[in-house]
TORDRENLO-252302 format. One record per residue (C-alpha): x negated, y negated, z negated. Coordinates in steps of 0.2 Angstrom, whole numbers, m for minus. Example, Ala and Ser with C-alpha at 12.3 -4.5 7.8 and 13.67 -1.06 7.14 Angstrom:
+-------+-------+-------+
|    px |    py |    pz |
+-------+-------+-------+
|   m62 |    22 |   m39 |
|   m68 |     5 |   m36 |
+-------+-------+-------+
This chain:
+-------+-------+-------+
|    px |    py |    pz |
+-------+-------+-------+
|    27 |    90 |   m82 |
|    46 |    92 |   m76 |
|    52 |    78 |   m68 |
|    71 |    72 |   m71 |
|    69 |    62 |   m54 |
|    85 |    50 |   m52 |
|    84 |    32 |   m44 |
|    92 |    17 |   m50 |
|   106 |     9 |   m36 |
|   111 |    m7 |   m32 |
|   124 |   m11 |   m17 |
|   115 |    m4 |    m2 |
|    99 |    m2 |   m10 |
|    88 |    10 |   m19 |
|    74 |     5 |   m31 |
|    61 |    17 |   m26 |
|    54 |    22 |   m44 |
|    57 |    42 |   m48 |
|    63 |    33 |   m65 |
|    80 |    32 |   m76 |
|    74 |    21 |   m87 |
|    87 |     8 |   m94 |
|    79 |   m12 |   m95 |
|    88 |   m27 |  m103 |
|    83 |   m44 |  m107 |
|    73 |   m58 |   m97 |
|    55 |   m51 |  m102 |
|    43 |   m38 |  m112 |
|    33 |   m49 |  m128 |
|    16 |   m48 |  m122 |
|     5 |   m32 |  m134 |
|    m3 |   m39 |  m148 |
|   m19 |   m31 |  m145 |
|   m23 |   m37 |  m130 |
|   m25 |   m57 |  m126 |
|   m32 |   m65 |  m109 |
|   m28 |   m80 |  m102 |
|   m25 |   m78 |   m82 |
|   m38 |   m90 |   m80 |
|   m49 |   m76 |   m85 |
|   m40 |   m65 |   m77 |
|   m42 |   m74 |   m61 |
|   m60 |   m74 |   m62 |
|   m60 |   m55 |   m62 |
|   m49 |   m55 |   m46 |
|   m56 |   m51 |   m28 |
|   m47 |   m64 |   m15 |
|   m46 |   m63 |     4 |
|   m35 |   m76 |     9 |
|   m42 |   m78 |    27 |
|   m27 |   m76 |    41 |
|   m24 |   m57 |    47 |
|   m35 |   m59 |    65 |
|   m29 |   m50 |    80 |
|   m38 |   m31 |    83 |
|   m42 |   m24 |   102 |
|   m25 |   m19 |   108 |
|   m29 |     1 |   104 |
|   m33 |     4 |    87 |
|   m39 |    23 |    86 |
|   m39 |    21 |    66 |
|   m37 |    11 |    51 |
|   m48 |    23 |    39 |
|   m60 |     7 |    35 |
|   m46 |    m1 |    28 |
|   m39 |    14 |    19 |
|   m55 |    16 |    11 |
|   m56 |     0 |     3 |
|   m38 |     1 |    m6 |
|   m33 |    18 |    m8 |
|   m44 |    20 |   m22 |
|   m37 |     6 |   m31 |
|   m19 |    13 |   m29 |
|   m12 |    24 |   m46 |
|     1 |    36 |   m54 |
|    11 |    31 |   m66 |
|    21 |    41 |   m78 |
|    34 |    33 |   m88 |
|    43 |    39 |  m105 |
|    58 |    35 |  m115 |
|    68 |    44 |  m129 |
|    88 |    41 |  m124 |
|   100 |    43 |  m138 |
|   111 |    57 |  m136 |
|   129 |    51 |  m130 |
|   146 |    56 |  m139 |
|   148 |    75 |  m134 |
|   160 |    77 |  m119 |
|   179 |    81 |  m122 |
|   178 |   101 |  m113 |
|   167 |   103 |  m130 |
|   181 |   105 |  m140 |
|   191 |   119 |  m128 |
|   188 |   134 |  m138 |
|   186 |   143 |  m124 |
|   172 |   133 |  m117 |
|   163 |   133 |  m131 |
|   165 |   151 |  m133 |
|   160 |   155 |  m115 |
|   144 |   144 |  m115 |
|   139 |   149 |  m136 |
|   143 |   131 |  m143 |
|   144 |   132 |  m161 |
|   158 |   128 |  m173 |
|   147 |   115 |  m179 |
|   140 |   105 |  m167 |
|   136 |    87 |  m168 |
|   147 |    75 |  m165 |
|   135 |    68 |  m151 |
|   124 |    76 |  m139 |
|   106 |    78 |  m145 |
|    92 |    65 |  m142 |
|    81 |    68 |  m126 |
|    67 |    62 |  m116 |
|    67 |    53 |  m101 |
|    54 |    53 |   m88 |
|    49 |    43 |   m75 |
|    37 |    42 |   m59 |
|    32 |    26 |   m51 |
|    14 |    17 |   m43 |
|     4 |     3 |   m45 |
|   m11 |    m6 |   m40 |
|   m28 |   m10 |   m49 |
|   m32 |   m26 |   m46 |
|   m47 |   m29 |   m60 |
|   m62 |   m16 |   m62 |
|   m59 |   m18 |   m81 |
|   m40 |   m11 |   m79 |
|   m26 |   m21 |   m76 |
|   m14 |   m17 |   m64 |
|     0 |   m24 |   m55 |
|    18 |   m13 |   m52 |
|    37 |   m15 |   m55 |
|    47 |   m19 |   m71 |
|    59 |    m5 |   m66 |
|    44 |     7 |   m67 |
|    34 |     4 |   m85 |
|    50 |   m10 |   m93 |
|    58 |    m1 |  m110 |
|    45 |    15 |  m109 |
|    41 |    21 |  m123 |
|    24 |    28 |  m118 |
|    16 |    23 |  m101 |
|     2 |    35 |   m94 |
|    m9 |    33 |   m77 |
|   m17 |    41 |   m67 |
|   m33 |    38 |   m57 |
|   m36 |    46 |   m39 |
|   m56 |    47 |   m45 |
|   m52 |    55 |   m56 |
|   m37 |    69 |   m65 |
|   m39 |    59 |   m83 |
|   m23 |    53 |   m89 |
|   m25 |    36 |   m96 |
|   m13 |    26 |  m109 |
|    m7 |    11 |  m103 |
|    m1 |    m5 |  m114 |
|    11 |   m16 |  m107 |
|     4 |   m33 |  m105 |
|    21 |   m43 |   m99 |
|    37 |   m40 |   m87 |
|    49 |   m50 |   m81 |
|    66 |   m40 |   m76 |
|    70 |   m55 |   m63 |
|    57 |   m52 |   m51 |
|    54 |   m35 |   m55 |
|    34 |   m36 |   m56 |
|    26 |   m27 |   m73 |
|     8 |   m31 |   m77 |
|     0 |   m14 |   m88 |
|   m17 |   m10 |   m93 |
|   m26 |     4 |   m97 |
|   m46 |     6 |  m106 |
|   m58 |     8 |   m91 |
|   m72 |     1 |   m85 |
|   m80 |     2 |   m67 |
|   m63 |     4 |   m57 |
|   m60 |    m2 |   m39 |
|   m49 |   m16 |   m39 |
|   m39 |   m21 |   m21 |
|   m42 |   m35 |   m11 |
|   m30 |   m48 |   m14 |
|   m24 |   m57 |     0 |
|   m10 |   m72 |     6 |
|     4 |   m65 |     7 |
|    11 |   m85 |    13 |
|     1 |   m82 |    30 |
|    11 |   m66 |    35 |
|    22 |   m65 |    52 |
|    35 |   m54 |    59 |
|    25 |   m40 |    69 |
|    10 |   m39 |    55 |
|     1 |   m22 |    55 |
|     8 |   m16 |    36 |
|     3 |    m1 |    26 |
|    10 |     7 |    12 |
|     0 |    17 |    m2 |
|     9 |    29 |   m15 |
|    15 |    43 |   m24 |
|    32 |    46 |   m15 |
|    40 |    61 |   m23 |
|    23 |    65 |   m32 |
|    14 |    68 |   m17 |
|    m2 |    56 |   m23 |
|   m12 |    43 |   m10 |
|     3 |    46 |     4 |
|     1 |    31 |    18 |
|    13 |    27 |    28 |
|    10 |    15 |    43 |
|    24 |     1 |    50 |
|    24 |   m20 |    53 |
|    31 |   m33 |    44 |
|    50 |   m31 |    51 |
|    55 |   m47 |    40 |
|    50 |   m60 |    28 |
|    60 |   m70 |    15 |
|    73 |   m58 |    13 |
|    86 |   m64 |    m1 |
|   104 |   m60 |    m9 |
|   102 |   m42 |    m9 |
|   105 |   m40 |   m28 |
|    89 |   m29 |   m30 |
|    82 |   m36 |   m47 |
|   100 |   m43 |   m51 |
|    91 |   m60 |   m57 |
|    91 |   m71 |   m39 |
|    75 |   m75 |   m38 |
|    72 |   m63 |   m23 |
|    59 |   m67 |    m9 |
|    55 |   m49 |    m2 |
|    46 |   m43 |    14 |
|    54 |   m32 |    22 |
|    45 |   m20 |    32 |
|    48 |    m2 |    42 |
|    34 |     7 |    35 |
|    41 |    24 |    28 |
|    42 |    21 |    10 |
|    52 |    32 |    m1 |
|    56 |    35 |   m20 |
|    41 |    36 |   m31 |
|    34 |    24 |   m22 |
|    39 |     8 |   m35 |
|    24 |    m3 |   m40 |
|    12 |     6 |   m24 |
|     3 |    m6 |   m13 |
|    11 |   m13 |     4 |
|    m7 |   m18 |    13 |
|   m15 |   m26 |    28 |
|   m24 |   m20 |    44 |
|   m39 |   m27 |    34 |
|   m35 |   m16 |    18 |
|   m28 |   m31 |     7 |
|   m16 |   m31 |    m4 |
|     1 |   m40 |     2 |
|    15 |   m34 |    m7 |
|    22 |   m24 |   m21 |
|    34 |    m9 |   m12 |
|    51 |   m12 |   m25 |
|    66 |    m4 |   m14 |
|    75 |     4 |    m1 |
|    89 |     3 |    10 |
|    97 |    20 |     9 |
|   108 |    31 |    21 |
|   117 |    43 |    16 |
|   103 |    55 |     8 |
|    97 |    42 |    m3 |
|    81 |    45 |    10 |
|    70 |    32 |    21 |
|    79 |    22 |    34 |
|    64 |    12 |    39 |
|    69 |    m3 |    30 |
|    58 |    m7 |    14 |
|    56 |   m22 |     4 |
|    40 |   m28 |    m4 |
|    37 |   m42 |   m19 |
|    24 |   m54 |   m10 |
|     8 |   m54 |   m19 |
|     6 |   m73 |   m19 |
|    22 |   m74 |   m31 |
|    17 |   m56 |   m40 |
|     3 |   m64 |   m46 |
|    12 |   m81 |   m51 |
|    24 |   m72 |   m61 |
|     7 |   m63 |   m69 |
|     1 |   m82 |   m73 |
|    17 |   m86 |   m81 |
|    16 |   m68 |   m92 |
|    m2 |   m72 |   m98 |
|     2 |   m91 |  m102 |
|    18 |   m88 |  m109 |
|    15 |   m72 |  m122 |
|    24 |   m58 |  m109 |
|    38 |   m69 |  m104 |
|    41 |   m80 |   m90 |
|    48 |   m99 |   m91 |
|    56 |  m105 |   m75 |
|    59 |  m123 |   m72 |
|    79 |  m130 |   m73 |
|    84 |  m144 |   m63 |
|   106 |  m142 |   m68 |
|   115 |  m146 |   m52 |
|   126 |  m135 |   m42 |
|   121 |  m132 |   m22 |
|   128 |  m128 |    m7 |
|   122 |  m123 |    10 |
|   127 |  m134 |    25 |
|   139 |  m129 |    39 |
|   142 |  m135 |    56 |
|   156 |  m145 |    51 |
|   146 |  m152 |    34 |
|   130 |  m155 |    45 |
|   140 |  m166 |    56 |
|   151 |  m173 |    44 |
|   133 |  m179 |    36 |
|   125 |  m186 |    54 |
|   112 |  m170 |    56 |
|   108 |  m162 |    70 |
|   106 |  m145 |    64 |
|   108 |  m137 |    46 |
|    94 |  m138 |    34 |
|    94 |  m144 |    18 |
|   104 |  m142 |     5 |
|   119 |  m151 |    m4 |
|   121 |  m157 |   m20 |
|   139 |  m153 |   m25 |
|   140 |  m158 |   m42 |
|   126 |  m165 |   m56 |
|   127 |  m158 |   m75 |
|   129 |  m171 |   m87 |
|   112 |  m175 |   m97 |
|   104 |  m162 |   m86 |
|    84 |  m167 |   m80 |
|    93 |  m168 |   m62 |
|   106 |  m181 |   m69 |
|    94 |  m193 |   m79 |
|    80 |  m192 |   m63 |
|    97 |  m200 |   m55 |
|   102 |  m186 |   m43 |
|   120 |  m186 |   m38 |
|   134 |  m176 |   m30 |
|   134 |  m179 |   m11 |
|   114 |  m180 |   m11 |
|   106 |  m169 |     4 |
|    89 |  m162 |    m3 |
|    76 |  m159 |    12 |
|    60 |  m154 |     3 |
|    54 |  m151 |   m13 |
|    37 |  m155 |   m22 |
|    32 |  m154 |     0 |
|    40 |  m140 |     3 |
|    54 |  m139 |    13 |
|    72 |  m135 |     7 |
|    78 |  m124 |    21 |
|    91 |  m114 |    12 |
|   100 |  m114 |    m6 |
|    92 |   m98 |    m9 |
|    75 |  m104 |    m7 |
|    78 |  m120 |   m17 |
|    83 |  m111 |   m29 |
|    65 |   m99 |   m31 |
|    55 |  m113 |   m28 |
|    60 |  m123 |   m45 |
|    61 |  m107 |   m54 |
|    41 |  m103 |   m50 |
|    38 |  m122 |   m56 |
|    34 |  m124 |   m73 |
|    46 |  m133 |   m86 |
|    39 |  m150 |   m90 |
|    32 |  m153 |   m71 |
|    37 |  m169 |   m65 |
|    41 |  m164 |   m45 |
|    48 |  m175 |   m31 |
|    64 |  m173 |   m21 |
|    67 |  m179 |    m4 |
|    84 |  m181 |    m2 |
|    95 |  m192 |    11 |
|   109 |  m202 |     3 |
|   122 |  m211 |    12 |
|   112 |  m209 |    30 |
|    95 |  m214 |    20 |
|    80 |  m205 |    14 |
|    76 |  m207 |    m5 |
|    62 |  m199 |   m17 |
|    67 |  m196 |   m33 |
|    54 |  m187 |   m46 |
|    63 |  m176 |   m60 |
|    55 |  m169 |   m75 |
|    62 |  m152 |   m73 |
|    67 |  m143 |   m89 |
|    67 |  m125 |   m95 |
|    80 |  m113 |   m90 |
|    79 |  m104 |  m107 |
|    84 |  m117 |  m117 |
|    98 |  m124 |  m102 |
|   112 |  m113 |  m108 |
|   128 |  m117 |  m102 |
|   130 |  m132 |   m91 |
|   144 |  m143 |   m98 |
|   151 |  m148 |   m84 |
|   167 |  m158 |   m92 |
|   174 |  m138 |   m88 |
|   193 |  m137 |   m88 |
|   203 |  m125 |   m97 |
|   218 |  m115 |   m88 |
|   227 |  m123 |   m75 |
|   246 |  m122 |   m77 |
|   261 |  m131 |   m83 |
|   273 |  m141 |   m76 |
|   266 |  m155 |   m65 |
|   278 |  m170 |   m65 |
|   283 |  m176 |   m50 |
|   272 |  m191 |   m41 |
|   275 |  m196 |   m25 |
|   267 |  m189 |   m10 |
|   260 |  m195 |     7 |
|   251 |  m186 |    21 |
|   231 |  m188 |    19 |
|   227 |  m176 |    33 |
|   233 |  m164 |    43 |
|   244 |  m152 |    36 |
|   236 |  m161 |    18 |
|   248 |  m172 |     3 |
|   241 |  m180 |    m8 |
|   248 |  m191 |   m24 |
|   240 |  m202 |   m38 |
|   233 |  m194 |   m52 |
|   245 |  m196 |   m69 |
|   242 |  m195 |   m85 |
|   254 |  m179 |   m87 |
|   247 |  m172 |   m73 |
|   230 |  m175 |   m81 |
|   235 |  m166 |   m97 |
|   246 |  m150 |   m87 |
|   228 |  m147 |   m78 |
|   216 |  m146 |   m92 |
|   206 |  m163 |   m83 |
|   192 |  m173 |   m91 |
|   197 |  m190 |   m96 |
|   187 |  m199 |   m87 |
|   189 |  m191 |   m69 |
|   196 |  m201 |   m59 |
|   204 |  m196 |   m39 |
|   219 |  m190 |   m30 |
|   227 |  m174 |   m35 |
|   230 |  m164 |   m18 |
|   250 |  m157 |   m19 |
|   250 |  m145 |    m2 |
|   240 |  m140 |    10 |
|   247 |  m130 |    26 |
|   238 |  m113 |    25 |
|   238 |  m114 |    46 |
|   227 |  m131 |    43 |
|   209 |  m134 |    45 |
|   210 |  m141 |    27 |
|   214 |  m124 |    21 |
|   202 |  m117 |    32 |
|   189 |  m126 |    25 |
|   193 |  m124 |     9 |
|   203 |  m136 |     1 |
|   219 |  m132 |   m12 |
|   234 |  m137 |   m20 |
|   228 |  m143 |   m38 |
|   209 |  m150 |   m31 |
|   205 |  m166 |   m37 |
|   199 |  m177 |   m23 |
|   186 |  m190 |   m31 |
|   176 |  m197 |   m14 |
|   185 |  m199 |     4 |
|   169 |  m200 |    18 |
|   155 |  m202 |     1 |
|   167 |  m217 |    m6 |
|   175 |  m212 |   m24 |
|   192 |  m215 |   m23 |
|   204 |  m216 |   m39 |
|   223 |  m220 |   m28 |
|   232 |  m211 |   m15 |
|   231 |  m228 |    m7 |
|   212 |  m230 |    m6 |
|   212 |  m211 |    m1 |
|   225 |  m216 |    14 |
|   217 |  m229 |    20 |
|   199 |  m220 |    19 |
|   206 |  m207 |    27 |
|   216 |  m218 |    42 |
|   200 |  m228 |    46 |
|   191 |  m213 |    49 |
|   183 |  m213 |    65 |
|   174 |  m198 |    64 |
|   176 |  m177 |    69 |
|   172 |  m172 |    52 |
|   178 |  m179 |    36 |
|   166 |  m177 |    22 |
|   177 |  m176 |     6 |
|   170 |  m173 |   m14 |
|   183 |  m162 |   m26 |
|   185 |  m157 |   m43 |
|   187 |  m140 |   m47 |
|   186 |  m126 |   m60 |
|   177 |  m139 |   m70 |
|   164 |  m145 |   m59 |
|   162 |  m154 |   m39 |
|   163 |  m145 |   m23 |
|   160 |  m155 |    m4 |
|   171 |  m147 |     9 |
|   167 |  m152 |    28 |
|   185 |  m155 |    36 |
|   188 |  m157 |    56 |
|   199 |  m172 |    58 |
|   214 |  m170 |    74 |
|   211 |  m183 |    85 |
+-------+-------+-------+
């Protein structure tokens, strides 16, 4: 079989499958022919989630645990007929066309043509599902595999895939295969003896050996979707090894290998990221339970990470948790009673340490669970349960978005409110020059000095500022004197801007 090997780039980063196949959409319709719940599924899994325990300090081999998951890790081979593209313009020079023999009557388009790919993936029932990457087997017309016991190729039907996450769940007709040994992927640290089991370039069962260099790694624009939560790890993994296992020193399965950082020969750099098992195999649960497609939760508010400057302004000692900058109207997070200016510290227990993680955690939760939100408000803690909703049917938040700003804004009168910052009330004219909702009430900012810290922490001419140090505030003189009596370094202020609330952290001059 001739391979068209290509690789499919993001920023910085490589997706490892020896593929070109295009995917779209939010998730592959479950096949027909095939129906299992994952509580069935489950039941046909073999699970390890015992801690990784320390080994003597010279370890002559790790062959035990080779032999218990190589076995269970496949080939994959991947088709798909492309449409032929509009013929390129040196087709109609005469002379090329003479040179190269292109006929007076060729088609307007290129001709059709098949598209190969080559990836991995990992058995993990003896009855043949397997686990690999959305980029490998999503939009394929056919999907083969094959088994290291054996040189039969086998067809494979695509149960489900979800694009976002890049995980892919298959199947093939067998009976009597080795599955892996799952394991928990939650109890992994920096340092972790990892090993990674594939078909880089198409040399089959290649191990490569490394540790876990990171976990948690995020906003590197892999899947394109945001819900990323990769290992990262410096065991040499290359192209063709998309959907392969990444394994413990025990031989259980930990992570699904998805990417690469490149250098500049596209080759291994010793950084590779890996889909953690534990959330593989949620995104399988919401695949079986949903018909192929995965439903992520919706809570409708817009978040921000916390700066020094924001964490003092709010009375912490250090930055976790994350703030709520703004509530869509009739959203679950608005009827639950969230609000703008709200610091969210955990979530259903877990802790909300960064905006990115936040953010994964509600979309793994279900729409329709009703989960509970620390938050601190005004300096005290509060619980707040919200029935989340489902991201599908979200659309766009209406946010009371603004059209274009322009126009010319009347004149109002104008007062310092901080350093370098004037302010002036908000008009009616000025109300209907900036596109504003009608019930927003605040204090237009008129000028900010671009050598302030106001500028510097982001505050501009045209913002709308609706609470001084978490108090709303609807006159230049309520903003004033807020902003006179202010005894603190850091002044917390709410805006309005580009149709929905931002909080901007500003150091007050002494």
């Amino acid at each position: 079989m001739k391979l068209m090997i290509s690789t499919r780039k993001v920023p910085g980063v490589l997706a490892l499958s020896m593929a070109v196949l295009a995917i779209a959409g939010t998730g592959y319709s479950q096949d027909a022919t095939v129906s299992i719940s994952y509580e069935q599924l489950s039941k046909k899994l073999k699970i390890d989630k015992e801690p990784i325990t320390a080994v003597a300090p010279q370890v002559a081999t790790y062959a035990d645990a080779l032999e218990n998951a190589m076995p269970s890790v496949v080939t994959i081979f991947s088709t798909k007929e492309v449409e032929g593209q509009a013929r390129p313009p040196m087709f109609d020079d005469p002379m090329f066309r003479k040179f190269f023999g292109v006929p007076e009557e060729d088609l307007e388009k290129m001709p059709s043509h098949k598209e190969q790919g080559l990836g991995s993936g990992v058995v993990i029932t003896n009855d043949g599902y397997i686990l690999t990457n959305n980029h490998v087997v999503g939009g394929a017309d056919e999907i083969m595999v094959s088994l290291p016991s054996d040189k039969k190729d086998y067809k494979a039907t695509l149960i489900g895939a979800d694009p976002q996450t890049d995980v892919a769940l298959i199947k093939i007709e067998a009976k009597g295969l080795k599955p892996v040994t799952i394991g928990d992927s939650s109890h992994l640290r920096v340092g972790d003896v990892t090993l990674a089991v594939g078909n880089p370039f198409g040399l089959e069962q290649t191990v490569t050996l490394g540790i876990v260099s990171a976990l948690g790694r995020n906003d590197l624009n892999i899947t394109g979707g945001g819900y990323e939560n990769f290992i990262q790890t410096d065991a040499s993994i290359n192209r063709g090894n998309s959907g392969g296992a990444l394994i413990d020193a025990h031989g259980r399965l930990i992570g699904i290998n998805t990417a690469i950082q490149s250098g500049i020969s596209g080759g291994n750099i010793g950084i590779g990221f890996a889909i953690p098992v534990n959330m593989s195999l949620n995104i399988v649960n919401r695949l079986l339970d949903n018909n192929g497609t995965v439903k992520r939760g919706f809570l409708g508010v817009f978040l921000k990470e916390l700066d020094s400057d924001m964490a003092k302004a709010l009375g912490r000692d250090d930055k976790s948790g994350v703030l709520i900058t703004d509530v869509g109207a009739g959203t679950p997070a608005d009827k639950a009673g969230l609000k703008p200016g709200d610091l969210v510290v955990a979530y259903d227990g877990l802790v909300a340490d960064s905006m990115s993680k936040l953010r994964l955690d509600i979309s793994n939760t279900a729409p329709g669970v009703d989960v509970k939100f620390k938050v601190i408000r005004s300096g005290k803690d509060k619980e707040i349960t919200v029935k989340l909703g489902d991201l599908s049917d979200a659309g766009d938040l209406a946010m009371g978005g603004t059209g274009p700003r322009g126009g010319n804004a009347p004149a109002v009168v104008e007062e310092k409110f901080l350093e370098g910052v004037e302010i002036g009330d908000l008009t009616d004219e000025m109300r209907s020059a900036l596109s504003l909702p009608e019930d927003l009430k605040g204090v237009v900012v008129r000028d900010v000095a671009a050598d302030s810290a106001a500028a510097e922490a982001g505050l501009r001419a045209g913002h709308i500022i609706t609470q001084v140090d978490q108090n709303p505030v609807e006159t230049m003189e309520a903003a004033l004197a807020l902003s006179k009596n202010f005894k603190g370094e850091v002044l917390l202020i709410q805006v309005f801007v580009e149709g929905r609330r931002d909080i901007l952290a500003i150091p007050v001059e002494k």
